[in-house]
FIKOLZA-1660 file (N, C-alpha, C; in steps of 0.1 Angstrom, whole numbers, plus 5000, padded with zeros to 4 digits):
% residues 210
   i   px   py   pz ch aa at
   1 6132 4483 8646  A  X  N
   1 6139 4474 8638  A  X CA
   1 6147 4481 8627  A  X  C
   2 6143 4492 8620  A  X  N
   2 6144 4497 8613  A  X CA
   2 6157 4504 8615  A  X  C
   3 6152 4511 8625  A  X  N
   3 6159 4527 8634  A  X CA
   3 6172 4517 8633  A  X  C
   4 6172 4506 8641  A  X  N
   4 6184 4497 8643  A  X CA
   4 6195 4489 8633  A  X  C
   5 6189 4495 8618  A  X  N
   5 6195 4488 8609  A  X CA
   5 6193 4477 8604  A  X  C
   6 6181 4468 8612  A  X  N
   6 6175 4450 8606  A  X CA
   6 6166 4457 8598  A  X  C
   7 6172 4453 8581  A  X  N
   7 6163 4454 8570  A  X CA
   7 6151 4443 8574  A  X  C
   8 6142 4448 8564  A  X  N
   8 6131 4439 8564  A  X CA
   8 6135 4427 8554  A  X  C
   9 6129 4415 8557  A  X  N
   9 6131 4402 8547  A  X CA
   9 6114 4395 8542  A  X  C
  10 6116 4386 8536  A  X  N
  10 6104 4379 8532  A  X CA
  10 6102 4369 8547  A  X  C
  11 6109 4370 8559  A  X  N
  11 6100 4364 8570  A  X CA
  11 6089 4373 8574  A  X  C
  12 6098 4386 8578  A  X  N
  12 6089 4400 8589  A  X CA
  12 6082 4408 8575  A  X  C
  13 6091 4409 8569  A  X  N
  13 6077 4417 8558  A  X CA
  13 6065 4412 8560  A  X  C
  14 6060 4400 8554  A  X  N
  14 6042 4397 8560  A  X CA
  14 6043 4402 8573  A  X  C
  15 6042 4398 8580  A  X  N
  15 6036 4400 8595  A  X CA
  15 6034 4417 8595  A  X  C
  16 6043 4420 8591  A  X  N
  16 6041 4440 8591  A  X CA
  16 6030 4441 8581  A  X  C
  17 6027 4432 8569  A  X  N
  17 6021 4436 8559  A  X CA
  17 6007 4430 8568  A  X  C
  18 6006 4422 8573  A  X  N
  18 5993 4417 8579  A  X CA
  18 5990 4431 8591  A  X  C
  19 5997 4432 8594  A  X  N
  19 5995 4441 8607  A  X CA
  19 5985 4454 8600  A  X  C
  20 5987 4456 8588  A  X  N
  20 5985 4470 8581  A  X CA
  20 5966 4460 8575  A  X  C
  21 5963 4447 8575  A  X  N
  21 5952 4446 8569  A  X CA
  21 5943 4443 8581  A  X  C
  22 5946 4443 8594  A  X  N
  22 5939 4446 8606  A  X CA
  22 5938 4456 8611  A  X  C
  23 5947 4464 8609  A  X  N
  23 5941 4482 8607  A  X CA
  23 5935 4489 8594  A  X  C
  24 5933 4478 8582  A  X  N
  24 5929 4486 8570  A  X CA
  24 5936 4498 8570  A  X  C
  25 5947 4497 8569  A  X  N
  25 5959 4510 8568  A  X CA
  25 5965 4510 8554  A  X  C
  26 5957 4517 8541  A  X  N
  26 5958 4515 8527  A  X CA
  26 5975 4521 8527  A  X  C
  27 5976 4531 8531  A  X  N
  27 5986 4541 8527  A  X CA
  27 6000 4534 8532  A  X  C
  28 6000 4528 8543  A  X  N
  28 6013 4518 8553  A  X CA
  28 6010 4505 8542  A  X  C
  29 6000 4498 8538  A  X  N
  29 6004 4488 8531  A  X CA
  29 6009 4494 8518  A  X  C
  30 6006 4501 8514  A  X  N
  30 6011 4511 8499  A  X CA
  30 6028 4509 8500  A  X  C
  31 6032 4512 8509  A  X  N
  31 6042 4522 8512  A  X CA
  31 6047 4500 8513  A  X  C
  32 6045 4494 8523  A  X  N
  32 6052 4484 8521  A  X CA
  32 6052 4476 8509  A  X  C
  33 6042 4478 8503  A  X  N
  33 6042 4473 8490  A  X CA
  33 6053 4483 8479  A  X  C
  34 6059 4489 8482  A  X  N
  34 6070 4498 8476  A  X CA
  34 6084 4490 8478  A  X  C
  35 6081 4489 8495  A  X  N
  35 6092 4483 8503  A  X CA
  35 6097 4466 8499  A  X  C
  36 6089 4460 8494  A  X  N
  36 6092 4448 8487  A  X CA
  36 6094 4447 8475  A  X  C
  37 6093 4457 8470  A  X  N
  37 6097 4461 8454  A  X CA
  37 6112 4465 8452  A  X  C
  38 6114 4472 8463  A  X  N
  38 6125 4481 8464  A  X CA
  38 6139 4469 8468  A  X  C
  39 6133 4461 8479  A  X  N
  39 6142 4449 8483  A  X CA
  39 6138 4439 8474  A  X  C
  40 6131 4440 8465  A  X  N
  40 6134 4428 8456  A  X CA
  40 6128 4412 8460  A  X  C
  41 6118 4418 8473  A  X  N
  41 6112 4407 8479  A  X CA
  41 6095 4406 8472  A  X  C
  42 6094 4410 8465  A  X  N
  42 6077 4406 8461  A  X CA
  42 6075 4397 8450  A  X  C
  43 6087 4388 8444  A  X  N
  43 6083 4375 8437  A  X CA
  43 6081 4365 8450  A  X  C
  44 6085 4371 8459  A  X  N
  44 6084 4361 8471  A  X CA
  44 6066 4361 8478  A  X  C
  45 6062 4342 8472  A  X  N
  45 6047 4342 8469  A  X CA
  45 6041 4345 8486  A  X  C
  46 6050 4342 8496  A  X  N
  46 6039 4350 8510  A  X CA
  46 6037 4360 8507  A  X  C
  47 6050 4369 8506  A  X  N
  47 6045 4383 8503  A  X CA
  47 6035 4388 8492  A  X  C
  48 6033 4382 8485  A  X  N
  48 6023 4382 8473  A  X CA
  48 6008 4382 8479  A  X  C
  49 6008 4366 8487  A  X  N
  49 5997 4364 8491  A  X CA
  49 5990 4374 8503  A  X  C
  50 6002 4378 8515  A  X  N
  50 6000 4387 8519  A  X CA
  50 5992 4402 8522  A  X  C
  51 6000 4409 8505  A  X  N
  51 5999 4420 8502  A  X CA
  51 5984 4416 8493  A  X  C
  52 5981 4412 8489  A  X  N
  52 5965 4407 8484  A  X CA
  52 5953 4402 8493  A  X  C
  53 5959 4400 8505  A  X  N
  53 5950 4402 8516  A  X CA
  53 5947 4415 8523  A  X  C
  54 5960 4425 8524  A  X  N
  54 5962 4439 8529  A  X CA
  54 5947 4443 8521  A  X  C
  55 5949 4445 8505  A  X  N
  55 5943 4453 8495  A  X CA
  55 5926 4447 8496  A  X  C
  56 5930 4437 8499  A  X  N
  56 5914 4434 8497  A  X CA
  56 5906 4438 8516  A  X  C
  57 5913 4434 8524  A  X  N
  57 5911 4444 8539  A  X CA
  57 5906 4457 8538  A  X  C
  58 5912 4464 8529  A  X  N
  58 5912 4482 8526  A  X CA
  58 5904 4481 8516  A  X  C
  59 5896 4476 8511  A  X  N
  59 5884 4476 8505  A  X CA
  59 5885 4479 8488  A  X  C
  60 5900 4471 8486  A  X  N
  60 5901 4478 8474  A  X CA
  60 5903 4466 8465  A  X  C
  61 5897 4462 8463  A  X  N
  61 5899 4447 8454  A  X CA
  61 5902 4448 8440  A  X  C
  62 5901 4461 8434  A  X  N
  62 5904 4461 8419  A  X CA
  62 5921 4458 8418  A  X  C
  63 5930 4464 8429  A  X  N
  63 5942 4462 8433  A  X CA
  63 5948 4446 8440  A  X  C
  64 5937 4444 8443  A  X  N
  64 5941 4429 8444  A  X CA
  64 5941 4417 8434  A  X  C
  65 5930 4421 8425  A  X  N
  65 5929 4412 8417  A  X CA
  65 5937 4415 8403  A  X  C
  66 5948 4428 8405  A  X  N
  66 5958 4431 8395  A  X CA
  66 5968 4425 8402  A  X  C
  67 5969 4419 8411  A  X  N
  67 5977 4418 8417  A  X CA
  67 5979 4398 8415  A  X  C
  68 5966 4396 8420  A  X  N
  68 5964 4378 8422  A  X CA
  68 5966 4377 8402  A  X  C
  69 5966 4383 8392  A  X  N
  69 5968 4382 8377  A  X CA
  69 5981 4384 8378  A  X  C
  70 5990 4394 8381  A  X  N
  70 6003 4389 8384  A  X CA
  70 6009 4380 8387  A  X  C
  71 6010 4379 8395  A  X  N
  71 6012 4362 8404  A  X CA
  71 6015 4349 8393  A  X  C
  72 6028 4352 8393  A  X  N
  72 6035 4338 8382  A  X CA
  72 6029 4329 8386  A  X  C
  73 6034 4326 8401  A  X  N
  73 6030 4315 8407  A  X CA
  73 6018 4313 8417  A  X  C
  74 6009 4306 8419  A  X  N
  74 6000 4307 8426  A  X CA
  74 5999 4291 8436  A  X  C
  75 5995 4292 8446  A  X  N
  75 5992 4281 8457  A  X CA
  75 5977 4280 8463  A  X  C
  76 5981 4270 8471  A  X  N
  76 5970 4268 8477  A  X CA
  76 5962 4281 8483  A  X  C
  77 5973 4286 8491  A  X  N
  77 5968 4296 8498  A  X CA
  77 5967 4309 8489  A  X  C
  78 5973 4310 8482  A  X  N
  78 5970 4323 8472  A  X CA
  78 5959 4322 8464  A  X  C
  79 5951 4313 8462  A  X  N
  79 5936 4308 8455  A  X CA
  79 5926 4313 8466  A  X  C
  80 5931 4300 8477  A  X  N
  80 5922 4305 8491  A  X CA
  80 5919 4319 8493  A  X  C
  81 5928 4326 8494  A  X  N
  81 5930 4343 8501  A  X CA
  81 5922 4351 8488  A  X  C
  82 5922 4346 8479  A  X  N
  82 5912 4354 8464  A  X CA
  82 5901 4353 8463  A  X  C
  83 5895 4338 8468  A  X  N
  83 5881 4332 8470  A  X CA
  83 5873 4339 8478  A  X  C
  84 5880 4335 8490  A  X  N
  84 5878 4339 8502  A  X CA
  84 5871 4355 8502  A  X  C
  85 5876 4364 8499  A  X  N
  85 5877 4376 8498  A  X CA
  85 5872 4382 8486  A  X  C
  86 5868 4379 8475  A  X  N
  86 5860 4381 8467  A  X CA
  86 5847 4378 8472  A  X  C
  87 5842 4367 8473  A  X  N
  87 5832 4363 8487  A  X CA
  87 5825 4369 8490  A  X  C
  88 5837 4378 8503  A  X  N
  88 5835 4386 8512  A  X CA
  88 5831 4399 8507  A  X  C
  89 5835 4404 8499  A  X  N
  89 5830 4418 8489  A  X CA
  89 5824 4418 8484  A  X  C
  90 5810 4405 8479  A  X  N
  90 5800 4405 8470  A  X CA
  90 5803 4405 8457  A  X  C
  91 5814 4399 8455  A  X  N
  91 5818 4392 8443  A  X CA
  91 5819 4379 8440  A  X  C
  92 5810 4371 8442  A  X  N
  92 5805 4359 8441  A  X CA
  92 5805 4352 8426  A  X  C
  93 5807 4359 8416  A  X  N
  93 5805 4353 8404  A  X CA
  93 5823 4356 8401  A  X  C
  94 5828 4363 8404  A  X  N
  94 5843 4365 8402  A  X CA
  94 5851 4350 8409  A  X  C
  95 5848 4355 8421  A  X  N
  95 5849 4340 8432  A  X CA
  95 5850 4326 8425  A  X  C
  96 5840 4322 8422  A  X  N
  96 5836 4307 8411  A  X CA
  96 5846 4307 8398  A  X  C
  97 5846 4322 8393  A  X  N
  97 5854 4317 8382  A  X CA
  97 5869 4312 8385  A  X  C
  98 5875 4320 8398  A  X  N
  98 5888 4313 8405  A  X CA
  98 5889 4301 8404  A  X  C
  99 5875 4296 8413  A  X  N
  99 5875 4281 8418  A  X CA
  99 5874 4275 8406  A  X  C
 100 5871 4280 8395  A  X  N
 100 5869 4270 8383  A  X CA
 100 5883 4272 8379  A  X  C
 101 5891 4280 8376  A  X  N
 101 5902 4284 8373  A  X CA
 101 5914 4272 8378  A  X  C
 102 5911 4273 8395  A  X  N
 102 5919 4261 8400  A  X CA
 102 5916 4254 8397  A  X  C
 103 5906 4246 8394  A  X  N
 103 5902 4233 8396  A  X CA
 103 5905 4226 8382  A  X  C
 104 5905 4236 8369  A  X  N
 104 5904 4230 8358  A  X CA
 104 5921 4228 8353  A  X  C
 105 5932 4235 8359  A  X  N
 105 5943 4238 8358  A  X CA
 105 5947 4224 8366  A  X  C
 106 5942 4219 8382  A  X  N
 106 5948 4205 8385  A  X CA
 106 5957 4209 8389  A  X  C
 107 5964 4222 8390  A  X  N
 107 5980 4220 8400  A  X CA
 107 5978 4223 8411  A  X  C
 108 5960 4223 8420  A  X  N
 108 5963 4229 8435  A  X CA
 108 5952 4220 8436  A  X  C
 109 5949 4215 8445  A  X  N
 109 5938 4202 8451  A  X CA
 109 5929 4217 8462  A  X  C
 110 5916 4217 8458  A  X  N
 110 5910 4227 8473  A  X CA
 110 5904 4215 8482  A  X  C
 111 5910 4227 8494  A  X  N
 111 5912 4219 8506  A  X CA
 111 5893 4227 8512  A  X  C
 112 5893 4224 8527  A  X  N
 112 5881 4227 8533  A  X CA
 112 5878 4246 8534  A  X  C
 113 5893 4251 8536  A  X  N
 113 5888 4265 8534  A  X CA
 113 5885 4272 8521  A  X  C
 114 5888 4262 8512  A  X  N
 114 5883 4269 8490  A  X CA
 114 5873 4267 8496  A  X  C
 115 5865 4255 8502  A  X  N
 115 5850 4255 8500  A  X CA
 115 5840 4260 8513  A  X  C
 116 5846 4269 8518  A  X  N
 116 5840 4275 8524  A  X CA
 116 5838 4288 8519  A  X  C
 117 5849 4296 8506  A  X  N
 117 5847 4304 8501  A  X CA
 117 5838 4301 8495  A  X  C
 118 5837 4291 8485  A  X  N
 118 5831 4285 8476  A  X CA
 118 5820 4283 8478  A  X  C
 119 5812 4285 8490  A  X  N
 119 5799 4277 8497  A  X CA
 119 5794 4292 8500  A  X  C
 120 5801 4305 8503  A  X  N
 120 5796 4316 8504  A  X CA
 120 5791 4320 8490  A  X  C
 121 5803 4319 8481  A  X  N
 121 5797 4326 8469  A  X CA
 121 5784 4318 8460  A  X  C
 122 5783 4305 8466  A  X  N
 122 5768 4298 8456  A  X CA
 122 5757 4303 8466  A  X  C
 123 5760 4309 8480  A  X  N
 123 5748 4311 8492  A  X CA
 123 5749 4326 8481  A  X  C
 124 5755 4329 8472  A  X  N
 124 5751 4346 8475  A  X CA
 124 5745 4350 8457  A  X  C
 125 5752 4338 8452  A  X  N
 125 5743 4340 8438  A  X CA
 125 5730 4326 8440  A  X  C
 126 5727 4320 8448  A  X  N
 126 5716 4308 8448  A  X CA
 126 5720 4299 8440  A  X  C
 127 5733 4298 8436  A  X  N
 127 5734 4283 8429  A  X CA
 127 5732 4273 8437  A  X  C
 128 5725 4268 8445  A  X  N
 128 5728 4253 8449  A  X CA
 128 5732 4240 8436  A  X  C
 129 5727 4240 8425  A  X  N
 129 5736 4231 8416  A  X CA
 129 5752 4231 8419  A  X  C
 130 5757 4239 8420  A  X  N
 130 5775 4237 8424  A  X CA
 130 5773 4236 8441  A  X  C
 131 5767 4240 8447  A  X  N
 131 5768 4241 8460  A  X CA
 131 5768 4227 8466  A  X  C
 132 5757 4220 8460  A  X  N
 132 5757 4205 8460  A  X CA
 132 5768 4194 8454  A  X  C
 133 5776 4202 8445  A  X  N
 133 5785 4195 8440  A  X CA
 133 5793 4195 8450  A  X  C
 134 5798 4207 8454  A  X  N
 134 5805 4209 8465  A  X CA
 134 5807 4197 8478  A  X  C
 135 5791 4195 8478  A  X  N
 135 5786 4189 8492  A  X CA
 135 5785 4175 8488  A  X  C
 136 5794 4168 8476  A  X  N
 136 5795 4157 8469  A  X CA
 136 5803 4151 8476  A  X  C
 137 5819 4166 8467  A  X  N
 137 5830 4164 8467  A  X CA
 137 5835 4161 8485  A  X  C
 138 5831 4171 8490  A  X  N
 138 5836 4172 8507  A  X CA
 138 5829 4155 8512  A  X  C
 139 5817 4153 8507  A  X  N
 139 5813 4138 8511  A  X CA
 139 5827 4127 8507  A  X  C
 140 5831 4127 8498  A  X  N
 140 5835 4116 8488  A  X CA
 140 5850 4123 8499  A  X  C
 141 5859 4128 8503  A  X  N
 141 5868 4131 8509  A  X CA
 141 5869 4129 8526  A  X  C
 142 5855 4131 8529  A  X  N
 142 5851 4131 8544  A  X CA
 142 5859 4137 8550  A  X  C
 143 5854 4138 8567  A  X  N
 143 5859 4145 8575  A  X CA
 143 5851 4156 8575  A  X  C
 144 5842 4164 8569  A  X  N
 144 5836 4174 8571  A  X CA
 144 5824 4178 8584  A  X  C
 145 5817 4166 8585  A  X  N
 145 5808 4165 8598  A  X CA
 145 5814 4170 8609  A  X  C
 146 5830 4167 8611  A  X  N
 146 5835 4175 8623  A  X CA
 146 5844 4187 8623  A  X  C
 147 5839 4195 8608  A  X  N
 147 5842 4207 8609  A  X CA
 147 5830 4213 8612  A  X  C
 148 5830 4229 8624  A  X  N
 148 5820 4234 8624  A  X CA
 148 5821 4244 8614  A  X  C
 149 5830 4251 8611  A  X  N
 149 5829 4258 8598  A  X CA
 149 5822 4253 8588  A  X  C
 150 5827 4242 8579  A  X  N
 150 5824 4239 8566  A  X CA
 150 5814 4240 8567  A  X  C
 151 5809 4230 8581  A  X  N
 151 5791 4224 8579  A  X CA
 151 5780 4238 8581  A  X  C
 152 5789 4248 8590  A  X  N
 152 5779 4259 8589  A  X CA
 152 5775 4267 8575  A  X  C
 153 5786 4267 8567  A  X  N
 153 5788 4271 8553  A  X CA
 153 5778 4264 8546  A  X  C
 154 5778 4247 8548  A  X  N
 154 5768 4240 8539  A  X CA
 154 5752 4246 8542  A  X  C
 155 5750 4244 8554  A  X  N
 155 5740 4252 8563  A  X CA
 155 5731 4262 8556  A  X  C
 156 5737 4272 8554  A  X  N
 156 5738 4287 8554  A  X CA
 156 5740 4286 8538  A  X  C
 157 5745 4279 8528  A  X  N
 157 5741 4278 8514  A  X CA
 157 5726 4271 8512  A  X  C
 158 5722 4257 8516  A  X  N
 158 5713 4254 8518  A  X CA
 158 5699 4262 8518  A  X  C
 159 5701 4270 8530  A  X  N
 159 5695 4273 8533  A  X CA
 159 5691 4289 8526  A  X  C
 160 5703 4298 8520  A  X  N
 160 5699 4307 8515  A  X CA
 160 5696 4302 8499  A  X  C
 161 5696 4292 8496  A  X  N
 161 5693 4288 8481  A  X CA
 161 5675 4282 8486  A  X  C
 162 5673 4284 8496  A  X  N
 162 5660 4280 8494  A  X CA
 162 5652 4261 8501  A  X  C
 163 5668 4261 8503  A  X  N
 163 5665 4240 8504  A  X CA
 163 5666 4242 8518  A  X  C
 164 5658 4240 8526  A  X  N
 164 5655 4240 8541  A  X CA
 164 5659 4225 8546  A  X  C
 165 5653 4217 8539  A  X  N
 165 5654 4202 8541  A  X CA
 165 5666 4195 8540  A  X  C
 166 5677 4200 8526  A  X  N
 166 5687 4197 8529  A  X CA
 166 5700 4205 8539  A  X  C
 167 5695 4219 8540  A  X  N
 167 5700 4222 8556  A  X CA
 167 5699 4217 8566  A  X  C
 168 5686 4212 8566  A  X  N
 168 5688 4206 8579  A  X CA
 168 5693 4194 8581  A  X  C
 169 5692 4189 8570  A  X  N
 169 5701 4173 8571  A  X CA
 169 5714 4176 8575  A  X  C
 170 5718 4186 8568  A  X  N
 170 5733 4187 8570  A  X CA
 170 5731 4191 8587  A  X  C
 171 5727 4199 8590  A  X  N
 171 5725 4202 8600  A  X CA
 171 5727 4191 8615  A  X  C
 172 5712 4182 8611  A  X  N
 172 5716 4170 8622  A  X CA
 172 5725 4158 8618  A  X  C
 173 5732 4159 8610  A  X  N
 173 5744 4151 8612  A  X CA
 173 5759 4161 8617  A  X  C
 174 5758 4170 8620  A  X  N
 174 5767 4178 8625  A  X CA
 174 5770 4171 8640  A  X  C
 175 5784 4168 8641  A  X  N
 175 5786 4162 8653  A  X CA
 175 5791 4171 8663  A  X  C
 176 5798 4185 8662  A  X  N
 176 5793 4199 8670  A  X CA
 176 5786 4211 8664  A  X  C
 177 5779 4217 8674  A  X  N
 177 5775 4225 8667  A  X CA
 177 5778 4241 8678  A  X  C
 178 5777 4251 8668  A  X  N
 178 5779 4267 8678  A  X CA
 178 5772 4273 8679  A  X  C
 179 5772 4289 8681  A  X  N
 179 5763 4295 8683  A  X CA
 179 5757 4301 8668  A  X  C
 180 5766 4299 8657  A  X  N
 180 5763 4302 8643  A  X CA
 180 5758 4289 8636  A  X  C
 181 5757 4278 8643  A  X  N
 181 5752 4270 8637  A  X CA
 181 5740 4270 8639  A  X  C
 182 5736 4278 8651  A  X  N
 182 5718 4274 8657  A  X CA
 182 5708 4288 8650  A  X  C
 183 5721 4295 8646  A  X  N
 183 5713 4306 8642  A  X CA
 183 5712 4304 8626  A  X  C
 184 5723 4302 8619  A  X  N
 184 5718 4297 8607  A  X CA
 184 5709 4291 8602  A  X  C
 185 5702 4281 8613  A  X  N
 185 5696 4269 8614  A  X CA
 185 5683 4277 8611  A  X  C
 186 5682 4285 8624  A  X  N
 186 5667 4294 8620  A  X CA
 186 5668 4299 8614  A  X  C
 187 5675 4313 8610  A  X  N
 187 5673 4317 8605  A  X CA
 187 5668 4316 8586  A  X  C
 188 5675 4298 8585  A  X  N
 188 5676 4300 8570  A  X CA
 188 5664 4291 8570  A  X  C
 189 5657 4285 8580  A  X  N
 189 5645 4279 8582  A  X CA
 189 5631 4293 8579  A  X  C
 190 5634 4302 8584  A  X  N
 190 5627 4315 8587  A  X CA
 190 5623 4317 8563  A  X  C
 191 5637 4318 8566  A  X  N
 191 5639 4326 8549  A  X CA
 191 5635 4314 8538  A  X  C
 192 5634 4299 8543  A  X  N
 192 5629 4293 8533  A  X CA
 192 5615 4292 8531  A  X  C
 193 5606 4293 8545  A  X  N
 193 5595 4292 8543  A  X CA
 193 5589 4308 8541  A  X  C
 194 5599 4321 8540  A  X  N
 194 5592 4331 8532  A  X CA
 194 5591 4328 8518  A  X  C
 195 5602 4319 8515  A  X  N
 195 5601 4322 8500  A  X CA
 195 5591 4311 8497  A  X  C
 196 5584 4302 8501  A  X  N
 196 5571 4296 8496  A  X CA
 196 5559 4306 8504  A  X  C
 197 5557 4318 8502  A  X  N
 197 5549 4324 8506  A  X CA
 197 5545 4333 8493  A  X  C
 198 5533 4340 8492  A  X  N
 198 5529 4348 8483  A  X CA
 198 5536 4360 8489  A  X  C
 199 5539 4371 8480  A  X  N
 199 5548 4382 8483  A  X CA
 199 5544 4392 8498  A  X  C
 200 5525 4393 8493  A  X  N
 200 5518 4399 8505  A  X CA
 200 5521 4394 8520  A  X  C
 201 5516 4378 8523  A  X  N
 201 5521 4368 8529  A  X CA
 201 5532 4370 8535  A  X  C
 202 5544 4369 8530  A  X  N
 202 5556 4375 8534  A  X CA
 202 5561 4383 8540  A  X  C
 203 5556 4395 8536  A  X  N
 203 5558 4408 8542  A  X CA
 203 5551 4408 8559  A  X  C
 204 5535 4399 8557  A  X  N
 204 5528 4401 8571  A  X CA
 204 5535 4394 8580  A  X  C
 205 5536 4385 8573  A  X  N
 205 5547 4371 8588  A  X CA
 205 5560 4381 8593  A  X  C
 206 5568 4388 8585  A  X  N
 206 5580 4396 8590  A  X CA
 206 5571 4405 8599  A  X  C
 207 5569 4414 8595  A  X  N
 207 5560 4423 8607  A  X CA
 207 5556 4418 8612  A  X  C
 208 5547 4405 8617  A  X  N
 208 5546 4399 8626  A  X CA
 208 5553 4397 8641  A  X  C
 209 5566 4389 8633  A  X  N
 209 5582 4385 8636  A  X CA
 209 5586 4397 8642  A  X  C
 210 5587 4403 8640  A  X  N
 210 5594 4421 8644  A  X CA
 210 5592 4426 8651  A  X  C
% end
């Protein structure tokens, strides 16, 4: 494309920039991240959102989150792609402050994928108090029973916060379910009745299990 003379634009830029965060290719997204500076395409918020997906792919989130603080403007999906990915890194307390960020500002409504980020990072610090809120707000909206994602998410917070019983509720009102849903199911059944065990207790039942 290049060789041929078709500059790059704010359509093909992302897609090249995505291409570089499924190869975690730091140095190609670097270099494109030069390339939309250079064309004058990086107030342009895909590419923003984009190139904040590349950086957090390549395991480099301190650059992403200089990046998501730049960001005049922010969207749905540019909250989502922060959440999400903070999340995923084990930055769960960073994560929440986003979601509180959007939520308290009122210019972006979270849709079902905030709260699936949102449902990872209370499964990874044990807040069920917001987790539950969560599982309020998605009530009072509906539609979530026939997501299998969300509900696995609810699942799998439930269940790593310790609440077995409300997992499973969520659980059997699930109107499909996958192969992540049946394993969540145990497994977070497994890990609630360790944690009502004495420490010794605990340890024998896993060796057991094993």
């Amino acid at each position: 494309m290049l060789t041929n003379g078709t500059p790059l634009d704010h359509y093909t830029l992302p897609f090249v920039i995505t291409a570089c965060s499924f190869l975690s290719s730091l140095p190609h997204g670097l270099q494109l991240h030069g390339c939309a500076m250079k064309l004058g395409l990086f107030s342009d918020l895909y590419v923003q959102t984009t190139l904040l997906n590349m950086y957090a792919s390549c395991s480099t989130m301190d650059c992403a989150c200089q990046l998501f603080d730049r960001m005049e403007q922010r969207d749905l999906v540019s909250y989502n792609a922060m959440i999400a990915q903070l999340a995923r890194a084990g930055l769960p307390k960073m994560a929440l402050e986003i979601f509180r960020e959007m939520v308290s500002n009122r210019l972006v409504n979270p849709d079902g994928a905030t709260m699936v980020g949102v449902l990872l990072a209370c499964a990874q610090v044990g807040s069920v108090k917001l987790g539950m809120w969560v599982h309020g707000y998605l009530a009072k909206i509906g539609g979530f029973d026939s997501n299998v994602v969300l509900s696995n998410a609810l699942v799998d917070m439930y269940a790593k916060c310790g609440d077995a019983i409300s997992a499973r509720k969520v659980f059997d009102k699930m109107n499909t379910r996958d192969g992540v849903s049946w394993n969540t199911m145990i497994s977070g059944t497994i890990q609630s009745f360790l944690f009502m065990l004495p420490s010794e207790d605990s340890t024998s039942f896993t060796e057991t299990v094993i």
